[in-house]
Each structure stands twice: as structure tokens, then as C-alpha cells.
C-alpha positions as CSV (number, residue, x, y, z in Angstrom):
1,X,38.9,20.6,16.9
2,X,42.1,18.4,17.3
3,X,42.7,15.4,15.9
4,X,42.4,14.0,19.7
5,X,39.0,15.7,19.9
6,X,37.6,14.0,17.3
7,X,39.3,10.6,18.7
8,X,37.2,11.4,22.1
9,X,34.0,12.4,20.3
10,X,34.0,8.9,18.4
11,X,35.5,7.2,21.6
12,X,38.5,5.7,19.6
13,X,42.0,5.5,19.9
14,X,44.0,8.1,18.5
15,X,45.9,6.3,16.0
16,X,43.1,5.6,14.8
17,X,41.7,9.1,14.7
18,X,45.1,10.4,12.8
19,X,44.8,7.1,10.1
20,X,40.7,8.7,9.5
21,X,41.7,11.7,9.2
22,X,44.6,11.3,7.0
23,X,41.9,9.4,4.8
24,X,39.9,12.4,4.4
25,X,42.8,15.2,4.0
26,X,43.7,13.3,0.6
27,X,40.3,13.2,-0.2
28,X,40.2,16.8,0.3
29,X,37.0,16.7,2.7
30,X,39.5,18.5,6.2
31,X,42.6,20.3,6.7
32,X,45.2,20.1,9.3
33,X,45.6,24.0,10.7
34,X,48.2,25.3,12.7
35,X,47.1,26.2,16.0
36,X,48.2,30.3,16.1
37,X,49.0,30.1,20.5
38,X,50.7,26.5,20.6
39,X,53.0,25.5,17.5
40,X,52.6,21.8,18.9
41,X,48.5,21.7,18.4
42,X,47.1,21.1,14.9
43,X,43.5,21.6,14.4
44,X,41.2,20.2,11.8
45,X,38.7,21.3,9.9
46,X,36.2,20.7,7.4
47,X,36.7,22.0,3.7
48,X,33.9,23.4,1.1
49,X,33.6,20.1,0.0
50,X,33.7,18.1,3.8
51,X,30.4,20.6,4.6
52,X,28.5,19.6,1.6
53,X,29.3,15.7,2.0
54,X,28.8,15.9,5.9
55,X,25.2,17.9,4.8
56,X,24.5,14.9,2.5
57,X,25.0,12.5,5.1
58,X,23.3,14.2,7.8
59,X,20.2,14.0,5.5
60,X,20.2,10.8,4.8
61,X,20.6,9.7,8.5
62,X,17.7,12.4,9.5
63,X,15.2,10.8,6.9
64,X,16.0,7.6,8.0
65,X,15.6,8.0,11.5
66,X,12.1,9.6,10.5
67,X,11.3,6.6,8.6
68,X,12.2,3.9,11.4
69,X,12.0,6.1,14.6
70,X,8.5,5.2,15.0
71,X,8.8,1.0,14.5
72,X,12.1,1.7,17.2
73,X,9.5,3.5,19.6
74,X,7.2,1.0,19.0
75,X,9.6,-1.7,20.0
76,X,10.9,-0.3,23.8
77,X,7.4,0.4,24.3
78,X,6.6,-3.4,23.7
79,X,9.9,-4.5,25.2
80,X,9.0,-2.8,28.9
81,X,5.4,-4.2,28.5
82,X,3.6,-0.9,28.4
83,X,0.9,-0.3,25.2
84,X,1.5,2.2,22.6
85,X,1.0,6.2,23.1
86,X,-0.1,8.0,20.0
């Protein structure tokens, strides 16, 4: 992934993209690579320590979902007026 990937995937601007992932190179979570076919492309990607933090997170947001993704289903079904399927 480029830095301009990522930018795309979180739909912001580039400048922005470089600034985050700056942020997380000194924090030693990615590293800029060298791309071997074009000397001008720098990939990124996740260290030892990025894949355990991003595993963290991805937990956390899981279990959370499970914990409120039945009061958000809930709510569409009240807000198109239908009543609740088990």
C-alpha cells in the first residue's frame, strides 16, 4: 500500500495521509519501503508492533459493534416504521 492508498481508503487528502503516517513511523507502528520496479513509489507497511495494536483495536471495535449492533438494528427498523424481526 502507498501512502496515496491509504489517503483513498480513508477518503482524505494526501497531506494528510503523509502527516498520519509520519505519526506512526516514529511511533514505530509502519515503515516506508522502497518500491523494487519504480524508485519513485514508497510503500507502507505495518511493523510487529502496528499488527498487534491494529489486532487490539479491531477487537475492541468488533465487541462493541456486538454490544450496540442490536439497539442500531433496532432503531432503522423503528425509523422505516416496520416492527422488529427476531
Amino acid at each position: 500500500m502507498t501512502v496515496g492508498d491509504l489517503a483513498e481508503r480513508l477518503r482524505i487528502k494526501h497531506n494528510s495521509a503523509v502527516g498520519l503516517v509520519d505519526r506512526l513511523a516514529r511511533q514505530g507502528l509502519l515503515t516506508r519501503v522502497p518500491s523494487q520496479g519504480d524508485r519513485r513509489r514508497v510503500g507502507i507497511e505495518l511493523t510487529a508492533q502496528g499488527v498487534r495494536v491494529l489486532e487490539g483495536l479491531a477487537l475492541v471495535h468488533r465487541e462493541e459493534l456486538l454490544r450496540v449492533g442490536p439497539v442500531l438494528a433496532s432503531l432503522l427498523v423503528a425509523l422505516r416504521g416496520e416492527e422488529a424481526r427476531p
